[in-house]
C-alpha positions in Angstrom: -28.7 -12.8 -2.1 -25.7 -10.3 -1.7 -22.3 -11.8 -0.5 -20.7 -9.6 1.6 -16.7 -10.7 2.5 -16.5 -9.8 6.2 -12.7 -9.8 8.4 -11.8 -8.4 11.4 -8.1 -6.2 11.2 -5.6 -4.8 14.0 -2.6 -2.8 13.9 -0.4 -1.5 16.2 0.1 1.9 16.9 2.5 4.1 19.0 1.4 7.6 20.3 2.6 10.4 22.6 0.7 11.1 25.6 2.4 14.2 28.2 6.0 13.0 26.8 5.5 9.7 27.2 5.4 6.9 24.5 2.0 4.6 24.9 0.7 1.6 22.4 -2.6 1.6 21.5 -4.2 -1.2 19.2 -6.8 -0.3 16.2 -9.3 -2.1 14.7 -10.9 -1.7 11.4 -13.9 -3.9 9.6 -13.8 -4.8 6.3 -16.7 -5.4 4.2 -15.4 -6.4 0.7 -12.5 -3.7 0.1 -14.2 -1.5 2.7 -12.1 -0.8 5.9 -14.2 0.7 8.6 -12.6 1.9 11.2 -13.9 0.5 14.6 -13.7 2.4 18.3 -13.6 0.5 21.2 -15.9 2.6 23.0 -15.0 3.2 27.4 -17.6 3.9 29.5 -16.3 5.8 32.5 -18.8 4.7 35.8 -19.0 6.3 38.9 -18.7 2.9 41.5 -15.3 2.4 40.1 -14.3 5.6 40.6 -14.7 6.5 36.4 -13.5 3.8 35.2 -15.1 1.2 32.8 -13.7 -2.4 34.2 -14.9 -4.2 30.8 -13.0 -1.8 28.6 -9.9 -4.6 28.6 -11.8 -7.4 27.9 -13.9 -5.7 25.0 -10.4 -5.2 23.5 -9.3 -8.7 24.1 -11.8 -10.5 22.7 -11.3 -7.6 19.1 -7.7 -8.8 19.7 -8.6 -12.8 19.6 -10.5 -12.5 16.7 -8.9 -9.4 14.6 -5.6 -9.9 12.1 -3.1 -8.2 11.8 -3.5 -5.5 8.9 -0.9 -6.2 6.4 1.4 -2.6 5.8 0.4 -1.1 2.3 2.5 -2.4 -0.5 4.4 0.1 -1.8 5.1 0.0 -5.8 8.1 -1.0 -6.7 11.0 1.5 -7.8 12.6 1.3 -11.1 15.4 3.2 -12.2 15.2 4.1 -15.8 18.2 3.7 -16.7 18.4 -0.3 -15.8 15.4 -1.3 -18.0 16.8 -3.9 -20.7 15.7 -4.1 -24.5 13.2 -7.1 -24.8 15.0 -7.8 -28.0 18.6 -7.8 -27.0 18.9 -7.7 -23.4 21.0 -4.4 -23.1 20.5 -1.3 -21.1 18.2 1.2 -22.9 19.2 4.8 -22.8 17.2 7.5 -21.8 16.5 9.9 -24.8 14.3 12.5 -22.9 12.3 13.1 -20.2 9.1 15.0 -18.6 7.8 15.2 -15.0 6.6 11.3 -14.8 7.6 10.2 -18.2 10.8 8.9 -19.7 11.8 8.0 -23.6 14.1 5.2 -23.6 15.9 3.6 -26.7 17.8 0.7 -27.7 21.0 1.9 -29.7 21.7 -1.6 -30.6 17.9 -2.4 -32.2 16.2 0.9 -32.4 13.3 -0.3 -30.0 11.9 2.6 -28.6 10.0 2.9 -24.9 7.4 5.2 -22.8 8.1 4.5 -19.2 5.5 6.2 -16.8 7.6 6.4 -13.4 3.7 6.9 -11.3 2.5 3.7 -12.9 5.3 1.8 -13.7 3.9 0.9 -17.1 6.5 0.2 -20.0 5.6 0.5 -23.5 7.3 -0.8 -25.9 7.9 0.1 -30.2 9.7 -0.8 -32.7 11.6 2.1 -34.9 8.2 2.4 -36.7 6.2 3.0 -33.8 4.8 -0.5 -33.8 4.2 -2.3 -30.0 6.1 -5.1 -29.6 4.6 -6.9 -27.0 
């Protein structure tokens, strides 16, 4: 038997429609780590002049039911030049640099590190290249 996680998400949305601000609300599935987005679909009918009078309640009862969808978490920002030693507790310096990648090293204990600004990864050696972990 496959076990499917299943949740029903909203989020709230502002658009532009001739000048004017409007608020719209969408809904997305997810299966596992799947979001699917889901349309409320209208269906315009000619006794009510083309309009669909269980549109509103088909997006109330999403509503009741659906979450909130949590904003993206964004990774946090480091600035190079604030990382401390792990062996001393003092500011590394920044030796050199490339487009992502920064050199930092202790002048008080020779520790040495490769910080990757896109993953936020430290790696740390000692003056012989060993990882000090």
């Amino acid at each position: 038997m496959v076990s499917v996680e299943v949740k029903i998400w909203k989020k709230e949305v502002t658009y532009q429609k001739d000048g004017v601000d409007k608020r719209a609300t969408n809904f997305f599935l997810q299966l596992n780590d799947q979001l699917i987005p889901i349309e409320v679909k209208y269906f315009p009918q000619k006794k009510f002049n083309d309009r669909d009078p269980g549109y509103q309640g088909r997006v109330s009862a999403l509503s009741l039911v659906a979450e909130m969808l949590p904003d993206k978490e964004k990774p946090a920002k480091v600035n190079p030049e604030q990382i401390a030693c792990p062996k001393c507790g003092k500011f590394m310096r920044v030796d050199d640099k490339d487009d992502t990648t920064y050199y930092l090293v202790c002048d008080v204990c020779s520790i040495e590190s490769k910080f990757d600004s896109k993953s936020v990864e430290l790696n740390f050696t000692d003056s012989d290249g060993n990882p000090i972990t």
